[in-house]
N, C-alpha and C positions, 0 to 999 in steps of 0.2 A: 768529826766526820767530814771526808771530802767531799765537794758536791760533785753528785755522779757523773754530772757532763763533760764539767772541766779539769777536772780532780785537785782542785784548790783546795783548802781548809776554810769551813767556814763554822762560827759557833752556834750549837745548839740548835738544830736543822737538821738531822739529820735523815736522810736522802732527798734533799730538798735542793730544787735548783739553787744559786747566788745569785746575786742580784745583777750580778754582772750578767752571766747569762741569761735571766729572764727579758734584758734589756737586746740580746742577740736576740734572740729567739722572734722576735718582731711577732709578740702577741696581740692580737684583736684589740685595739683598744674596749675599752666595757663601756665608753659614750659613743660608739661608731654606730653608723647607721647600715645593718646588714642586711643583705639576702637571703626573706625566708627560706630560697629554695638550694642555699652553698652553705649560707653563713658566711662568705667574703663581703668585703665590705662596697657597700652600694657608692656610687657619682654621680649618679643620673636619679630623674625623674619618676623612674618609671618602678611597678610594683616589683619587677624581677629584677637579676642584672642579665646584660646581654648574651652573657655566656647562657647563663638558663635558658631563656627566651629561644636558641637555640638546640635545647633537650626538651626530648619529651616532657609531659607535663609531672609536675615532682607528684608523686603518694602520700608523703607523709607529711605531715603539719607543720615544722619547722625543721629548721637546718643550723648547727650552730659548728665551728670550729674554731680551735684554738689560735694556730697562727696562720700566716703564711708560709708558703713550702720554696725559700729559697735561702741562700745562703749560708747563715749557724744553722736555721732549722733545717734546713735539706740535709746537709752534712749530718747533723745528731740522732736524723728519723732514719736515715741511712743506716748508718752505724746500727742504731736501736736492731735493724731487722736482717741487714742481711752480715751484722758486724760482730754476733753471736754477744750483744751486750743485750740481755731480759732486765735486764738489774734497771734500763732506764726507766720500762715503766712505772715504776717509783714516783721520779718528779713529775713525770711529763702526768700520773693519773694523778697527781697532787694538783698542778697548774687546769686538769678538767674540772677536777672536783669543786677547785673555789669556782670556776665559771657556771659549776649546775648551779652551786649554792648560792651563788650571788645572781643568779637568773632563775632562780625560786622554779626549776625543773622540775617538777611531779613526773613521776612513772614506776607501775608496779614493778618492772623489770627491766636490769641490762640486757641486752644482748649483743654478745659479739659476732660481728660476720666471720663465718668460717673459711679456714683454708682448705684445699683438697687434701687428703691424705697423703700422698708424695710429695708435697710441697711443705708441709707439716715437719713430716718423716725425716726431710733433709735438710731443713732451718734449724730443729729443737723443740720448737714453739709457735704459737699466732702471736702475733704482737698485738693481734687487735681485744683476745679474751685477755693477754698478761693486762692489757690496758682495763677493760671490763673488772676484773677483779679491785685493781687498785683503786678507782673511782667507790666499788663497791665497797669496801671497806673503810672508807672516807664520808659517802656518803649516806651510809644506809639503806641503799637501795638496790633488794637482792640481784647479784647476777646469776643468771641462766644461760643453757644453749641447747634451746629448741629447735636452732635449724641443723640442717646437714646439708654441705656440697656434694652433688651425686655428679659433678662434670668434673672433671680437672681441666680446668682454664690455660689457656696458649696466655704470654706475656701479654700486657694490659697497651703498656708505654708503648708510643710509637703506633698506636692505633686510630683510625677515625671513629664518630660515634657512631656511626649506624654500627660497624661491624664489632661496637663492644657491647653494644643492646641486643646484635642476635647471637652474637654470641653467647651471651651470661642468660639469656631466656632460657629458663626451665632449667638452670643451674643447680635451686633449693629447694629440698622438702623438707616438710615439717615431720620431726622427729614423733613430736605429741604436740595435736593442734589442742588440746584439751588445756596446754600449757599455756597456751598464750589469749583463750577465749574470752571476749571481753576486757581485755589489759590494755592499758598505757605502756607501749614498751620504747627503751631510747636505746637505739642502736647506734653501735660504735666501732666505728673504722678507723682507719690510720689516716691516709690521705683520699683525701677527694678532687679526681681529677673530673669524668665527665658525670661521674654520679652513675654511672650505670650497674656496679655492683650493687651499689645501696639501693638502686632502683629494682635490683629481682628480689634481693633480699627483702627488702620493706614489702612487695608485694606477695611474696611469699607469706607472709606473716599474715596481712592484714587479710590474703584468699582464707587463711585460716581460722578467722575469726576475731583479732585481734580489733581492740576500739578505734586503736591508732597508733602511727610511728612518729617518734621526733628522730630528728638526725645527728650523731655529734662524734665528729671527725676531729684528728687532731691537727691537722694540715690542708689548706687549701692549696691547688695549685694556679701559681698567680696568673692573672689575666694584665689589663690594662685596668682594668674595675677594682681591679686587688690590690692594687701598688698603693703603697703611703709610707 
């Protein structure tokens, strides 16, 4: 089987990134010291990194992400979403799954943040549930989607934070708050740039009853705090 990214032959793997690319992909090292509130990796002192410090204060209990969102991996989450390739979530929720597992993640449920329905409509797919499932299936731990987007969102990129916080306010409802009452749930996006989708999202959930959210993104978008 080739690996799905590169389309190389590699043995016994199969839809698994190669090594060569896992070595593109510029993944979080697992000894780095990261940002409960990104999951990018920390330089400084301080409990947050300065990107956060400058958003609102996070909801949910922890933040984790896979890599950084530039170069092979910009290019591949690219492709992944707007390049009509589904097939990547494959590797890319093999490469989360060993990060829950070897970060001992407990949570009753995935959830993936949802896209609007015309957005949906003309991709194929969410990249963020194709991801949801894949981890699910890896890791055992059922995926759900209890939320629903009632706004269709204007483009994120090229925005300030204030205007993608009032934006995305009162974006989500809860389909069945009964579904998430009392749950550990880990919610999963693609990239994380200012955190404010995951921020109605998470709060969406948690107005509903839920115990708590972790966060776990496949991409950070890098800062000066991110680079290594």
């Amino acid at each position: 089987m080739p690996c799905p990214l590169c389309r190389k032959e590699i043995p016994a793997r199969p839809n698994a990134a190669c090594d060569e690319c896992r070595r593109k992909l510029l993944l979080i090292p697992p000894d780095a010291g990261c940002c409960p509130g990104c999951g990018g990796i920390m330089t400084g002192a301080l409990a947050i990194c300065d990107q956060c410090m400058a958003e609102p204060e996070r909801p949910w209990r922890k933040a984790y992400t896979l890599m950084v969102y530039r170069d092979y991996a910009r290019h591949t989450i690219h492709r992944f979403k707007f390049g009509n390739a589904p097939e990547l979530a494959r590797p890319f929720g093999q490469l989360m799954a060993e990060k829950i597992i070897k970060n001992q993640l407990n949570a009753d449920f995935i959830v993936p943040v949802p896209l609007d329905f015309m957005r949906q409509f003309s991709r194929g797919y969410n990249q963020s549930m194709l991801l949801a499932e894949a981890v699910s299936k890896l890791t055992g731990i059922p995926s759900c989607q209890p939320l629903r987007r009632i706004k269709r969102r204007s483009k994120q990129s090229g925005r300030n934070r204030a205007d993608r916080h009032k934006e995305l306010a009162g974006n989500f409802i809860l389909k069945s708050p009964a579904a998430v009452k009392d749950r550990n749930i880990l919610l999963i996006d693609d990239i994380f740039t200012t955190g404010a989708t995951l921020h109605a999202a998470a709060m969406t959930l948690l107005s509903g009853g839920a115990a708590s959210v972790t966060v776990f993104t496949l991409a950070r978008t890098p800062g000066h705090a991110l680079l290594f």
